[in-house]
C-alpha positions in Angstrom: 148.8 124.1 -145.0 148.5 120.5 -146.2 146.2 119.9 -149.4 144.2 117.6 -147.0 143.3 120.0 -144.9 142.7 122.8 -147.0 140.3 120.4 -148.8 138.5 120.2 -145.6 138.1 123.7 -145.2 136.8 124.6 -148.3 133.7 121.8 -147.6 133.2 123.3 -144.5 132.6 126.8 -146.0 130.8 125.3 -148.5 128.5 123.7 -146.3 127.4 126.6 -144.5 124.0 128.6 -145.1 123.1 131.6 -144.1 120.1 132.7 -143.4 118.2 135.7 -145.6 116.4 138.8 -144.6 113.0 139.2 -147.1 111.8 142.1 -147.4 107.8 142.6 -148.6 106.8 144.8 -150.8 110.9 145.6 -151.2 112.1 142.5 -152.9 108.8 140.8 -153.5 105.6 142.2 -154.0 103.3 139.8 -152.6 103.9 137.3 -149.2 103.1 134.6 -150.5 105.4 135.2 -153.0 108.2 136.0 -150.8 107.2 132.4 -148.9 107.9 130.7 -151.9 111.5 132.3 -152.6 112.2 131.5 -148.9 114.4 129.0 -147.4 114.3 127.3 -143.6 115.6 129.8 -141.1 114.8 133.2 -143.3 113.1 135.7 -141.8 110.0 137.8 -144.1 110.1 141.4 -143.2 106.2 142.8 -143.9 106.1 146.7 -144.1 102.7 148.1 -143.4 100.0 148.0 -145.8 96.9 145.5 -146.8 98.1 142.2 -148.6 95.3 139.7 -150.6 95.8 137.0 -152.0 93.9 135.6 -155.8 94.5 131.7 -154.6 92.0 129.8 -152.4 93.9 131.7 -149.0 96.5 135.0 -148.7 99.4 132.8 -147.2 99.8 129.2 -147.1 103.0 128.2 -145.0 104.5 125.3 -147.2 105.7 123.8 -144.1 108.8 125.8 -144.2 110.2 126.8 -141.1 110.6 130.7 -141.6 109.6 134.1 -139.8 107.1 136.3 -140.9 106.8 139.6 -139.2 105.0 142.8 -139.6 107.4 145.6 -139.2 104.5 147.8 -138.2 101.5 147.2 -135.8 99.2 144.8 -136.2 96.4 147.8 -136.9 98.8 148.5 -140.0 99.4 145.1 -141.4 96.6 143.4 -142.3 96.3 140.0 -144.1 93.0 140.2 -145.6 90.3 137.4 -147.1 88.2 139.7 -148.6 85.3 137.9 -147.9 86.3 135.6 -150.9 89.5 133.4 -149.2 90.9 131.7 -146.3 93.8 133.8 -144.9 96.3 131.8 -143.5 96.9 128.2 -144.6 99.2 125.5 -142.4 98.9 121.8 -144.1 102.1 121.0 -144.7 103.4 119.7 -141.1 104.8 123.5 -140.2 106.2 123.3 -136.7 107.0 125.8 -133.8 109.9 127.4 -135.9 107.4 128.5 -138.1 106.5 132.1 -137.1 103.5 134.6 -138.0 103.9 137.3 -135.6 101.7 140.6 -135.7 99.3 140.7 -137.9 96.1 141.2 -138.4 94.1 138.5 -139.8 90.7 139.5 -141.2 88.1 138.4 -144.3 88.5 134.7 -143.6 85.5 133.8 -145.8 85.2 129.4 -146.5 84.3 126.4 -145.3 87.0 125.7 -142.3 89.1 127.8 -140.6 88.3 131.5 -142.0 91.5 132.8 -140.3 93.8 130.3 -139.5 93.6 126.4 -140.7 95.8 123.9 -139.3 96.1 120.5 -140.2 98.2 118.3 -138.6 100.2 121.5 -138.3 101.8 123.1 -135.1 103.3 126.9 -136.6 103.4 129.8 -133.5 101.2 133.0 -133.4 102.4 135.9 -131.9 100.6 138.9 -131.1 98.0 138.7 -134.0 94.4 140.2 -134.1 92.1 137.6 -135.9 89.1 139.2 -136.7 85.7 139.4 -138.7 86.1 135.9 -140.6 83.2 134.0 -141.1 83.2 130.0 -142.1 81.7 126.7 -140.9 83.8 125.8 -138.5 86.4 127.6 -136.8 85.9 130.9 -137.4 89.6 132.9 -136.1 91.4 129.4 -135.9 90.5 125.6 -136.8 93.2 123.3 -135.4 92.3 120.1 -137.0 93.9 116.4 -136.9 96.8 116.5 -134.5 97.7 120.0 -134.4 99.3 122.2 -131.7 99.8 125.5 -132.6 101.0 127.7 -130.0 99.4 131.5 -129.6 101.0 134.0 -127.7 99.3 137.4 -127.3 96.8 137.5 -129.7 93.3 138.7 -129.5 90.7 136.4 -131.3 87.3 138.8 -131.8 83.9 138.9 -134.0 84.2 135.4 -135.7 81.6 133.6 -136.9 80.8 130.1 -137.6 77.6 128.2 -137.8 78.4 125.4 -136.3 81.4 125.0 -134.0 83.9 127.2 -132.7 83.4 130.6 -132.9 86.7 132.0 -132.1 89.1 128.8 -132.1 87.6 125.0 -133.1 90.2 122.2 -131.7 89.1 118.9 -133.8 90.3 115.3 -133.4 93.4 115.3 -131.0 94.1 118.7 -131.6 95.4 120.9 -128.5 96.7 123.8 -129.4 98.8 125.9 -126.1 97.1 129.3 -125.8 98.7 132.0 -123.4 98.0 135.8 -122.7 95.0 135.8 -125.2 91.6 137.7 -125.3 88.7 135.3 -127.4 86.0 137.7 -127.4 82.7 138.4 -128.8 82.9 135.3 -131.3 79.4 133.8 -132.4 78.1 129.9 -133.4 76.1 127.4 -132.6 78.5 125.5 -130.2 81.0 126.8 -128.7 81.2 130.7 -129.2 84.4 131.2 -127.8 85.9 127.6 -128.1 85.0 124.6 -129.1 86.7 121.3 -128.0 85.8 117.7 -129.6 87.3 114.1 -129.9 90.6 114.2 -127.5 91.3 117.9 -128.4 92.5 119.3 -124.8 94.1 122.9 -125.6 95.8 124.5 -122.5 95.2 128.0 -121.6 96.9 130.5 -119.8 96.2 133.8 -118.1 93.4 134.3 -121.0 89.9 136.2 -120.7 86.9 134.3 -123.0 84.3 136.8 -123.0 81.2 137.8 -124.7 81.5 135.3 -126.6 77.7 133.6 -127.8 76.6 130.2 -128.9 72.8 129.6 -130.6 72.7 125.9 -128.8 75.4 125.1 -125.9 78.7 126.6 -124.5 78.8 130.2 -125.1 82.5 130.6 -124.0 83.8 126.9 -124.3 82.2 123.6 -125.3 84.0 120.4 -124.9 82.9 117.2 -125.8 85.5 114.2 -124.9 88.2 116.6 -124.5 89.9 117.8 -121.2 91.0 121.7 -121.5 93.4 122.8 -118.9 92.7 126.8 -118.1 94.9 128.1 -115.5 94.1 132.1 -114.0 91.9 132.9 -116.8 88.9 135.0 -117.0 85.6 133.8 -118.2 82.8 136.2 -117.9 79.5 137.5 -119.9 79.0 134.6 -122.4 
């Protein structure tokens, strides 16, 4: 073999990553923690259990583009506010290779976005339960300034916010794609199941908003200059 091209091979082998497998609690105790030791393209193994946080929120993303999975149900792995914290935090321009998949997402307790806070953030949810968090504004999920987050079989129940958006609040161009989903039996003043405002036009598919309840105007969806697209969904009982 000529010194060139051995040369050449060594960079190649140098140059290649491969991606980890982190396990929570096995090789770090907390998620956030594990989100931090992470790099793009790992994958954060959650074992059952309940997991708080002592910041302002239980998991912020850091705009890494990384898995996180329960291993268990999403009755036996909870991410939980405790009434004191957001719960899951996306600021940092996370895309739709970054993954929270089957959780549940509970506690939510601030000003926006109790569950789920996006700003100008587009991560994926998969088959999460977001649940019994209570804010201002966006109660399971505020998507906020140009973000698309995409939800995939999640059920979005008993959220409260005072103002807008019950269950999800899209804000300012935000249009998040929503398919297979149940948004039911959120509370607030507009918009107890969704709320829509300022170019926000979220597309929904094969979705049932029910029983949702709003104090002034749209008990299952509100939309004020925004254009939802809802294609075989169920609306019923708000």
């Amino acid at each position: 073999m000529s010194r060139v091209l051995a040369i050449m091979m060594a960079l190649m082998v140098c140059g290649v990553t491969t991606a980890a497998t982190i396990n929570v609690p096995g090789d770090y105790a907390s998620i956030q923690d594990a989100i931090d030791a992470s790099a793009n393209g790992d994958e954060i193994l959650v074992a059952p259990g309940t997991y708080t946080g002592t910041d302002s929120e239980v998991v912020d993303m850091l705009g890494k583009a990384i898995t996180i999975r329960a291993t268990g149900t999403s009755e036996e792995t909870i991410l939980d506010g405790e009434g004191a914290r957001r719960v899951v935090l996306g600021s940092s321009g996370e895309g739709a290779d970054t993954v929270i998949e089957g959780f549940t997402i509970t506690g939510g307790n601030i000003s926006w976005g109790g569950g789920i806070f996006c700003a100008q953030s587009s991560p994926t949810i998969i088959d999460c339960t977001i649940s019994g968090n209570t804010v201002s504004n966006g109660g399971g999920i505020y998507c906020y300034s140009n973000s698309h987050p995409t939800l995939s079989g999640c059920t979005i129940s008993d959220n409260t916010a005072t103002n807008d958006g019950g269950g999800i609040y899209c804000f300012n161009s935000s249009s998040p794609t929503i398919t297979g989903c149940t948004i039911s039996d959120n509370t607030s003043g507009e918009g107890g199941g969704i709320s829509c405002s300022y170019d926000s036009n979220p597309t929904l598919t094969d979705c049932e908003i029910l029983n949702n309840n709003a104090d002034d105007v749209g008990g299952g969806i509100y939309c004020y200059l925004s254009s939802p697209t809802l294609t075989e969904c169920e609306i019923g009982y708000n």
